[in-house]
N, C-alpha and C positions, 0 to 999 in steps of 0.2 A: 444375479450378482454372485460371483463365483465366491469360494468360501476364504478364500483370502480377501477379496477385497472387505467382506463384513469383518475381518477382524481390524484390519485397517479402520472402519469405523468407530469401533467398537473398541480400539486404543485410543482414536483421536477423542472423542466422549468423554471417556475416561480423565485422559489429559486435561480438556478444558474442564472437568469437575475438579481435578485437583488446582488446578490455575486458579479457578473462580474461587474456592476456599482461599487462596494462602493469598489471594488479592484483596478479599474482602475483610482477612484479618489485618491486614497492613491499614487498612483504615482510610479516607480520603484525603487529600490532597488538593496543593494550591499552585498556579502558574505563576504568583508572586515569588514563593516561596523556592520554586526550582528555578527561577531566572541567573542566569549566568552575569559575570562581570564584566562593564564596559572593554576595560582593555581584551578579556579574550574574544569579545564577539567584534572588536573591533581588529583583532588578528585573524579574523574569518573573513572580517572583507576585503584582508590583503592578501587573501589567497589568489587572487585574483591576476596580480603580476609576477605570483610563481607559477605560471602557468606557461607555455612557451606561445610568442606572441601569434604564430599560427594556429594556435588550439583558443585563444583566444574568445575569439568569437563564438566557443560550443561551450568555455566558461561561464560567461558575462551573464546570461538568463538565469543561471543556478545562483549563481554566488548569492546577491541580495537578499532573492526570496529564503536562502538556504539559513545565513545568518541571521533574518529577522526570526526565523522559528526557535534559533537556539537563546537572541534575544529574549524573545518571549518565556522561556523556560520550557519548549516540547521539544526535550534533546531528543526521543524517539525516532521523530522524522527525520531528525539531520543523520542519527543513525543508520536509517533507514534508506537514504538517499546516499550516503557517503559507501555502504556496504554496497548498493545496487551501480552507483560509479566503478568503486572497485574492481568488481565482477563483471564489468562488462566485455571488456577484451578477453581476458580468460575462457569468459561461457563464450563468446563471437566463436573463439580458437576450436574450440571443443564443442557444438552444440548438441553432440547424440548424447555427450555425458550429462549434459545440464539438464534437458525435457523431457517434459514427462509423456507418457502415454501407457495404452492401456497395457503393453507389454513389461513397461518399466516401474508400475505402480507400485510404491515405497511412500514410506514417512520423510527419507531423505530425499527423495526427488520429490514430495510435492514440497516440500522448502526450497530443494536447490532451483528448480525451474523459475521459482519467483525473482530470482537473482540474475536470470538471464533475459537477454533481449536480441531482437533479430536486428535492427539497425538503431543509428541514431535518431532520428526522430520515433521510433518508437519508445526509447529510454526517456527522453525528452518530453515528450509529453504526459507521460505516465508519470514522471516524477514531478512535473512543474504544477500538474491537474495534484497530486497527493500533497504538496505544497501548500496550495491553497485551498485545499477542504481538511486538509489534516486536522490545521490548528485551530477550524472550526470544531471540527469533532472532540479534539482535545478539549478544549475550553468545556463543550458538553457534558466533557468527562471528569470533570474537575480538574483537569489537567495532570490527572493518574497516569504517566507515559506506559507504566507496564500494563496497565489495563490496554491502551491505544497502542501500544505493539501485540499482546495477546489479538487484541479483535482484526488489526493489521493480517498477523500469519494466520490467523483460521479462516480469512476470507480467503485469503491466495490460497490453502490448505483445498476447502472447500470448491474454490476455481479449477484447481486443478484436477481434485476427484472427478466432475465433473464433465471437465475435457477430455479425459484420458476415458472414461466412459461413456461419452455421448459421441466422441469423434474417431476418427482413425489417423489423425496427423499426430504430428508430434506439434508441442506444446511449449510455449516459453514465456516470459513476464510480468509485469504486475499488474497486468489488466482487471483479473480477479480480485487482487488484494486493493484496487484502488476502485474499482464498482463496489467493491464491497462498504470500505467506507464512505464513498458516497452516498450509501443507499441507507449506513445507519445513520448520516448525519439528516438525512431525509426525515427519517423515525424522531430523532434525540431534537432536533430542531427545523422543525419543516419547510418555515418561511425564512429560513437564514439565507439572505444573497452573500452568490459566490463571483470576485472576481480571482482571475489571472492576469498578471504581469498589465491589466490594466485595461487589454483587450480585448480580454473575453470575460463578458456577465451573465450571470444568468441569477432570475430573480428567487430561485429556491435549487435546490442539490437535483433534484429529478430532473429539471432542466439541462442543467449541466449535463448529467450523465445522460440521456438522449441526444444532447450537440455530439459530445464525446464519441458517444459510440455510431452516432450516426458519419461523422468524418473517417471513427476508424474502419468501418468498413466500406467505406466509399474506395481505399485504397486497397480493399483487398488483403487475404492472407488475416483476417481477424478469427480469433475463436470466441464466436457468441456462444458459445457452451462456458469458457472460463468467466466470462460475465455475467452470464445465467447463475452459474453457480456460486461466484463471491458475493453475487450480487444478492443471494437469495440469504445465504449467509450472515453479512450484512443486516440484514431486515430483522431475521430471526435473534441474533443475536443483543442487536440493539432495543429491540423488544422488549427481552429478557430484562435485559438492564433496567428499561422503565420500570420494570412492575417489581422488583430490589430496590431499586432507588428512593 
C-alpha cells in the first residue's frame, strides 16, 4: 500500500473516531420522535404528478417506498436517495470525474463515486434494495439517522478503497454503501425478513444480499471488490456497535 493511500486510512479512522464521540454524546434516539407530519409526507406522494408523464414510470417504484421512510421518521434514506437521484444525470454527463480508482484515490472521490451510477436500473435497484433494509437497520439503530448516514458513507468509503485497490476499472455507485448495510443489518438483527416493493423476500439480510449480488453480476460490469469491501465494513462496524450498545 503505497504511503498515500495509508494516510487516507489513517484520516478515515480518524474521522470515524471523532464521528463516534460527538454521536455518542448526542445520546439515543427515537423513530416516533423524528416522524414528520401528515400533510408533508402526504406532499411526498404527490411528487409523483410533478414528474413529466413520460418519466413517469421510472418515478412510480421510488415515490411510495421513498415517503414511507420519511413517514417513518429515517429522513437519512430519503436524503440519501434524493441526493443519489440528483446526481445521476450529472455523474452519467461526467463519469471520469465522479469514479473512483486506484489512480484518483481521495476522500472526495470515495464520497463522490457513491453518488454516481452507470445506468438506470443500476440506480434503481440500489436505491429500492437501500429502501427496504434501510429502515430495518434504522429501527436497529434506534432510529439515530446520523449514526445510519455515518455507517451508510464509511461503507461506500470502505467499498471504494477497496475497488480502486483490488481492481483496475473505474468504479461507480452504491453497491458498497448498500452491502454494507445489508451486512450490518445481518449483525444488528439476523432473522429480520426483508421485503421489496413486495416481490422480492428473502427470510434474513444475507439472503438478500446473495440474490442481489448474484443478479448483479449475472449482468455483468459489477465490482465485487466494492461489495467486498462495504460489505466487510458493514460487519465490522456493526459489530462495534453491538459491544457499545
Amino acid at each position: 500500500m503505497r504511503n498515500r493511500d495509508t494516510k487516507l486510512v489513517k484520516d478515515a479512522l480518524a474521522a470515524s473516531a471523532a464521528a463516534a464521540a460527538v454521536l455518542a454524546a448526542l445520546g439515543p434516539s427515537t423513530c416516533s420522535r423524528a416522524r414528520f407530519s401528515p400533510s408533508l409526507v402526504e406532499s411526498c406522494r404527490s411528487l409523483r404528478y410533478e414528474v413529466p408523464y413520460e418519466l413517469r414510470h421510472v418515478a412510480d417504484p421510488f415515490v411510495d417506498p421513498l415517503c414511507d421512510t420519511l413517514a417513518e421518521g429515517h429522513w437519512a434514506l430519503f436524503l440519501i436517495v434524493i441526493a443519489n437521484v440528483a446526481c445521476y444525470l450529472p455523474a452519467l454527463a461526467n463519469s471520469g470525474r465522479w469514479s473512483i480508482s486506484r489512480q484518483s484515490l481521495s476522500h472526495e472521490r470515495l464520497l463522490m463515486y457513491q453518488l454516481a451510477h452507470a445506468n438506470l436500473p443500476h440506480i434503481t435497484g440500489n436505491m429500492l434494495t437501500l429502501l427496504a433494509v434501510g429502515s430495518e437497520v434504522s429501527g436497529a439503530l434506534g432510529c439515530n439517522q446520523l449514526l445510519l448516514l455515518a455507517l451508510y458513507l464509511a461503507c461506500g468509503w470502505a467499498g471504494g478503497f477497496a475497488a480502486a485497490l483490488l481492481s483496475d476499472a473505474r468504479t461507480v455507485g452504491a453497491s458498497g454503501s448498500v452491502s454494507g448495510v445489508i451486512v450490518a443489518l445481518s449483525v444488528l438483527r439476523p432473522t429480520s425478513a426483508v421485503h421489496i416493493l413486495g416481490d422480492v423476500n428473502a427470510s434474513n439480510p444475507l439472503l438478500l444480499l446473495l440474490g442481489t449480488l448474484g443478479a448483479d453480476l449475472s449482468r455483468g460490469g459489477v465490482s465485487w471488490q466494492a461489495h467486498l469491501g462495504g460489505g466487510a465494513a458493514g460487519c465490522v462496524l456493526a459489530w462495534l456497535l453491538t459491544l457499545v450498545g
